[in-house]
C-alpha positions in Angstrom: 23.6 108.5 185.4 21.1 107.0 188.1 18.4 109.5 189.6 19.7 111.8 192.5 18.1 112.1 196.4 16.7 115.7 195.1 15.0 113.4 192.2 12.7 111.8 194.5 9.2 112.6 195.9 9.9 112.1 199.9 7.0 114.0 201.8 5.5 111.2 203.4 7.1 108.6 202.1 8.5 105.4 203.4 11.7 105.6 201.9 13.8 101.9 201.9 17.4 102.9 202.1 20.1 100.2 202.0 22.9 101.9 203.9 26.6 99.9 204.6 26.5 99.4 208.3 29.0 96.9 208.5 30.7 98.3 211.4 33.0 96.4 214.0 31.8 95.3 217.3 33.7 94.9 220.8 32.8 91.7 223.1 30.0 93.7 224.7 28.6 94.2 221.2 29.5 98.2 221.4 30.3 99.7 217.5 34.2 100.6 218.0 33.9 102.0 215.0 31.0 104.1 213.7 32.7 105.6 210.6 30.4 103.8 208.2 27.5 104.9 210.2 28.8 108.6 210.0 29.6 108.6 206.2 25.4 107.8 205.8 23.9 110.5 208.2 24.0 113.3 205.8 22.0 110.8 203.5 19.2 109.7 206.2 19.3 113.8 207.5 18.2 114.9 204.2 15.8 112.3 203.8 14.2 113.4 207.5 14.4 117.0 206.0 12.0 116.5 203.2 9.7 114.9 205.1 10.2 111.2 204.3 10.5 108.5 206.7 13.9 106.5 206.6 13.6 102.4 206.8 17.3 101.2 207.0 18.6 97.9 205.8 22.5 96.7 205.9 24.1 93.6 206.1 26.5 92.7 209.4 29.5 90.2 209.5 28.8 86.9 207.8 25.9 84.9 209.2 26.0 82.8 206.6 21.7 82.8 206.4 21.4 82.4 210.2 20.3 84.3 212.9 23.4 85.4 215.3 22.8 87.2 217.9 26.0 88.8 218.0 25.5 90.0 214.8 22.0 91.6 215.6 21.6 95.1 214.5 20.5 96.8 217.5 23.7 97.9 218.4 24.0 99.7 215.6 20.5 101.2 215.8 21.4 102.4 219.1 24.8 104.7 218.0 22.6 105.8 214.8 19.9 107.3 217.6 23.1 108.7 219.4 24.4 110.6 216.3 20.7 111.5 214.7 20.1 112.7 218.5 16.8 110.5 218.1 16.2 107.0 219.1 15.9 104.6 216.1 13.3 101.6 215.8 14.6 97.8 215.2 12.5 94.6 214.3 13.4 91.4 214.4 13.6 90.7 210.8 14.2 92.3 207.4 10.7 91.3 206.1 7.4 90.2 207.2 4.1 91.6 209.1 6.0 93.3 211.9 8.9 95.0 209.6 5.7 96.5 207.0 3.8 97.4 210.0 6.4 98.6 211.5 7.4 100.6 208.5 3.9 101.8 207.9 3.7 103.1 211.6 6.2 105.4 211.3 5.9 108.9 212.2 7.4 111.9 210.5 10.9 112.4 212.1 11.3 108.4 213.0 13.7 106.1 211.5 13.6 102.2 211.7 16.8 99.9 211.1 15.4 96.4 209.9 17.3 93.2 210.9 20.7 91.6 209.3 19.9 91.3 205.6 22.4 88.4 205.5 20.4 86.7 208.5 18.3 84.9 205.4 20.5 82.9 202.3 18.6 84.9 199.6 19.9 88.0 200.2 23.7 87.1 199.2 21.9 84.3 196.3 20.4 87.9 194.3 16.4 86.1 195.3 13.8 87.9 193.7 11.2 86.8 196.0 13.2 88.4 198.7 14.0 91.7 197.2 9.7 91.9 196.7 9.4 91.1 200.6 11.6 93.6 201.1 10.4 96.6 199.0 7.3 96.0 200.8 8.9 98.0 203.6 9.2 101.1 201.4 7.4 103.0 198.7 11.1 104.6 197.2 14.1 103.1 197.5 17.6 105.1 197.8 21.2 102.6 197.6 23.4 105.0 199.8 26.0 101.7 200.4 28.8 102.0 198.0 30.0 99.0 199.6 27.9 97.0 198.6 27.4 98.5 195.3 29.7 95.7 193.3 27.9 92.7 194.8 24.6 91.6 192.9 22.7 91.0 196.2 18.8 91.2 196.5 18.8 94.6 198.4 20.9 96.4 196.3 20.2 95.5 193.0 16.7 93.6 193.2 14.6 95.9 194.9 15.3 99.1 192.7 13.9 97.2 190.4 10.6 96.9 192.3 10.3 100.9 193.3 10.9 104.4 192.3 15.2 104.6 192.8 17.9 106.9 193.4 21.2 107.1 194.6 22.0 108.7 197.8 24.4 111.6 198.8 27.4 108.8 199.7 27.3 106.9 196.7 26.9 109.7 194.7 29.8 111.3 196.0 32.0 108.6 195.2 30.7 108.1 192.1 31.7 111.7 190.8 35.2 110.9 192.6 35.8 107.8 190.5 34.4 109.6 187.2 36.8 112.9 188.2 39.7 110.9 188.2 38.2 108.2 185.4 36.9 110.2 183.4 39.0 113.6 182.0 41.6 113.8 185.3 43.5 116.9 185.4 47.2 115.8 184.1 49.8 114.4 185.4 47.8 112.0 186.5 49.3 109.6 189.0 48.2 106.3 189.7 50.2 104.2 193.0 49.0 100.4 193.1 50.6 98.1 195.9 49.1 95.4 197.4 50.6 91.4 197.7 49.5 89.7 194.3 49.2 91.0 191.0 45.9 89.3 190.2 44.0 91.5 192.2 45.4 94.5 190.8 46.1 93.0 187.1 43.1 94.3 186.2 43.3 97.6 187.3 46.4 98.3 185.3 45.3 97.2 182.4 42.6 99.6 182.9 44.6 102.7 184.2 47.9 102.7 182.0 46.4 104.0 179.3 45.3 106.7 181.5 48.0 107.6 183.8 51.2 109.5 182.8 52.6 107.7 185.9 51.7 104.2 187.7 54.0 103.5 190.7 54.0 99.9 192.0 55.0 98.8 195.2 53.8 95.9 197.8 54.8 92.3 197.2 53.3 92.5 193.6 56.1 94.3 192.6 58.4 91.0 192.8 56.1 89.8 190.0 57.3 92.4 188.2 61.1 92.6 188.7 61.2 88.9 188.3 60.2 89.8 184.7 63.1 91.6 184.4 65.3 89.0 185.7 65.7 90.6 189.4 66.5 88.0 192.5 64.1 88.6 194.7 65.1 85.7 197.3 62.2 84.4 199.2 60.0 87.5 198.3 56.2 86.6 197.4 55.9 86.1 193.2 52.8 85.2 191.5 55.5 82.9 189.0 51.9 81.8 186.3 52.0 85.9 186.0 55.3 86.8 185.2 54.7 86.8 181.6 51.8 89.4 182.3 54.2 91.5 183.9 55.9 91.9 180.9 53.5 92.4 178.2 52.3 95.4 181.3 56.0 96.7 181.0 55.7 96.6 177.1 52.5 97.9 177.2 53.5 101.6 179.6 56.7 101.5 176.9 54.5 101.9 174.2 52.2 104.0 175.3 55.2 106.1 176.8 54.1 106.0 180.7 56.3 105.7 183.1 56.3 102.4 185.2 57.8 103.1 188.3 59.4 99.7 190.4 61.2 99.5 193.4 65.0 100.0 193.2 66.3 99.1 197.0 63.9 97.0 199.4 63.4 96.2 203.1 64.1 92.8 203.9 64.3 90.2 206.5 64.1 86.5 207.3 60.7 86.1 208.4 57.5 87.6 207.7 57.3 88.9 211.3 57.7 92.0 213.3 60.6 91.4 215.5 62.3 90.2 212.5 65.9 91.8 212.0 65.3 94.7 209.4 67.9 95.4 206.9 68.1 97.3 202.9 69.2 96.0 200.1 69.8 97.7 196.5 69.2 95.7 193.1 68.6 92.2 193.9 67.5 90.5 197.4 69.9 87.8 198.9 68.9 84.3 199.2 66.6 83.5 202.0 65.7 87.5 202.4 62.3 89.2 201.5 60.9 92.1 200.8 58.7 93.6 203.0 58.7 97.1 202.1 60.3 99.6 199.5 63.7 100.7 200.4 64.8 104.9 201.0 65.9 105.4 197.6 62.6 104.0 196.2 60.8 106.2 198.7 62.2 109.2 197.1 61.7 108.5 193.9 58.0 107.8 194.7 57.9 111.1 196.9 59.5 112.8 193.4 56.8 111.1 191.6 53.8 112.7 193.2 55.5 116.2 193.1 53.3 118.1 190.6 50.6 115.8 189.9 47.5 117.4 189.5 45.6 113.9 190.0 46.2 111.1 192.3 44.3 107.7 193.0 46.1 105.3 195.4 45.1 101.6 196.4 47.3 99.2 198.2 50.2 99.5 200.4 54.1 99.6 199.5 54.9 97.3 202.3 53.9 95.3 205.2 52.5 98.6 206.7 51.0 97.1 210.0 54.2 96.1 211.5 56.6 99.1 212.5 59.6 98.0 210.9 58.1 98.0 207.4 56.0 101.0 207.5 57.9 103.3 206.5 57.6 103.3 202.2 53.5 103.3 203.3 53.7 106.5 205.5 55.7 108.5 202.9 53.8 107.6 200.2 50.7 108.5 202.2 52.2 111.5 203.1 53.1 112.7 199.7 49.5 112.4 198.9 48.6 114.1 201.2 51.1 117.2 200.1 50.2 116.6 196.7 46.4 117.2 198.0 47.9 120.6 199.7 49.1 121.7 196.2 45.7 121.5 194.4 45.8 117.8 193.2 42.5 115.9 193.4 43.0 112.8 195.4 41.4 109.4 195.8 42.4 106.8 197.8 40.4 103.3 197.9 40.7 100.1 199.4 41.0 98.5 202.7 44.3 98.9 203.4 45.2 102.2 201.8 42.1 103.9 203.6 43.7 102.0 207.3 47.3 103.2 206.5 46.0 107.0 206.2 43.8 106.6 209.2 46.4 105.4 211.4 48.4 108.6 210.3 45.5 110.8 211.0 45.9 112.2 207.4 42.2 111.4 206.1 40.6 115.0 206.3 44.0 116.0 203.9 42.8 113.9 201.1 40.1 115.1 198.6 38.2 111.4 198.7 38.8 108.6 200.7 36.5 105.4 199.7 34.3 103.5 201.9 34.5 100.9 199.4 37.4 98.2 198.7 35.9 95.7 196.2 33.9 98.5 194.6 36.5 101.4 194.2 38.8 98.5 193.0 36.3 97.5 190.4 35.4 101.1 189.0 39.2 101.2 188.9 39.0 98.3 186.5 36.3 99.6 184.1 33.1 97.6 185.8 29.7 99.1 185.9 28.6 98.1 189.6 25.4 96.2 189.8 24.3 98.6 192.5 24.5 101.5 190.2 23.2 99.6 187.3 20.3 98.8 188.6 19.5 102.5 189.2 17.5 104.9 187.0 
């Protein structure tokens, strides 16, 4: 296990912290959403504590390797001062004279965000010669940006490499979330994968069935699935080069005695759009219908499903959650989490969508851990030591 903040001499120190600042902005180039910013404060306040002197670096958008200016990091500096209630330094660049002087000027109590990492091609391309420029701004390095912890990039798994390393408080939190559920979860163990296509997920299930007692499945890769079992699924999406997968999966949970839970009735309509006419269908899905959601009696056999589980990890939605009409199988799975969360399970929900779903129900602060990372919760989910961490320690 990598080295903790605690692990690390601080007092006086530069200390090079890649954070994941890769928050939205409006038009005016305001953060409309400083969650990110939030989830790394009690990393960079601990930091200040001990007497060490914070030098930021994140990645914003996708530059491509060339200075934007409307994806400058300045913005961001400015809400970090806001919410640290002390103005934060910027320079024009990750690396070079005025970024080490800059870093070497600082005063106890100071912090200093550097420029867009992905302003220059060899961050992304893993360059060595980079990562050295840019441990040149610190003398300890601390990865608090779970992620980015999955990509091999030169600030996150060059430069520990080059200094003294830790992790900090956010990716250590969701690295004992991940091993809590991973690693000896308290049973029944549920797992609830959704999403549109199996390949991203395939791998996670090959991972988790062995571990689960339960794996519900719901989103568009679930037509995948019941086209295995000779379901018609009308115009729904199916990943056809996998359906044999889907199978040896079904064989697999049969074996091992898990239970494989599939939808029963569905939400269709003609069109993948929002004002298209919304109606159910039990068994299979008429000609020129598909699925965009899980149906009621599916709903309540997921709802069952969560009733007593002592762990929970969710990633993906069951259904086309951003349009109203096909919401509904998201928001009660979400919910049931959430009660499930209320009853003493531990609960971990990951991934993009999942983590947007609970948000828009404002159900977040009722879940035991919700992931700031997609593609890195979704690879600890599949077995994968992240470069991030691996280069720790």
């Amino acid at each position: 296990m990598a080295r903790t903040l605690s692990d690390l001499p601080l007092a006086g120190k530069r200390v090079l912290v890649r954070v994941d600042f890769n928050v939205p902005l409006d038009a005016q180039g305001r953060v409309t959403s400083d969650a990110r910013i939030r989830e790394s404060l009690p990393t960079i306040a601990a930091i200040l504590k001990a007497g060490g002197r914070p030098v930021l670096m994140s990645h914003l958008g996708r530059p491509k390797g060339k200075v934007v200016e409307s994806m400058r990091m300045a913005p961001v500096a400015a809400r970090l001062g806001q919410l640290l209630g002390t103005p934060v330094k910027t320079v024009k660049d990750c690396i070079g004279a005025e970024a080490e002087a800059a870093s070497k000027a600082l005063q106890a109590g100071e912090c200093l965000l550097l420029e867009n990492l992905r302003f220059r091609d060899a961050e992304e391309a893993g360059d060595a010669a980079f990562a050295a420029a840019l441990a040149k701004n610190g003398d300890v390095y601390v990865n608090d940006a779970f992620g980015t912890a999955h990509r091999a990039h030169a600030s996150v798994s060059g430069v520990p490499k080059l200094l003294p390393n830790a992790a900090g408080l956010l990716l250590q939190k969701e690295l004992d979330a991940f091993a809590r559920v991973l690693g000896a979860p308290q049973r029944p163990f549920v797992a609830i994968l959704g999403g549109a296509k199996v390949s991203d997920k395939l791998p996670v299930i090959e991972n988790l069935l062995p571990k689960v007692d339960t794996l519900i499945v719901g989103g568009a890769m679930a037509y995948t699935f019941l086209v295995q079992q000779g379901r018609q699924v009308g115009r729904s999406l199916v990943e056809k080069d996998l359906v044999a997968e889907a199978g040896k999966v079904q064989a697999l949970a049969k074996a091992k005695g898990r239970k494989l839970l599939l939808p029963q009735d569905h939400v269709c309509a003609a069109e993948f759009k929002a004002d298209s006419p919304a109606s159910v269908h039990a068994g299979d899905i008429p000609d020129g219908l598909m699925g965009l959601d899980i149906g009621p009696k599916t709903v309540q056999s997921y709802v069952d499903a969560l009733k007593g589980a002592k762990t929970v990890v969710w990633n993906g939605p069951m259904g086309v959650f951003e349009m109203d009409a096909f919401c509904k199988g998201t928001e009660a799975v979400a919910k049931a989490v959430a009660a499930a969360t209320a009853q003493g399970a531990f609960t971990v929900v990951g991934g993009g969508d999942s983590v947007a779903a609970a948000e828009k129900l404002g159900i977040t602060g009722r879940l035991s851990h919700v992931s700031t990372g997609g593609g890195a919760s979704l690879e600890l989910l599949e077995g994968k030591v992240l470069p991030g961490v691996a280069a720790l320690g």
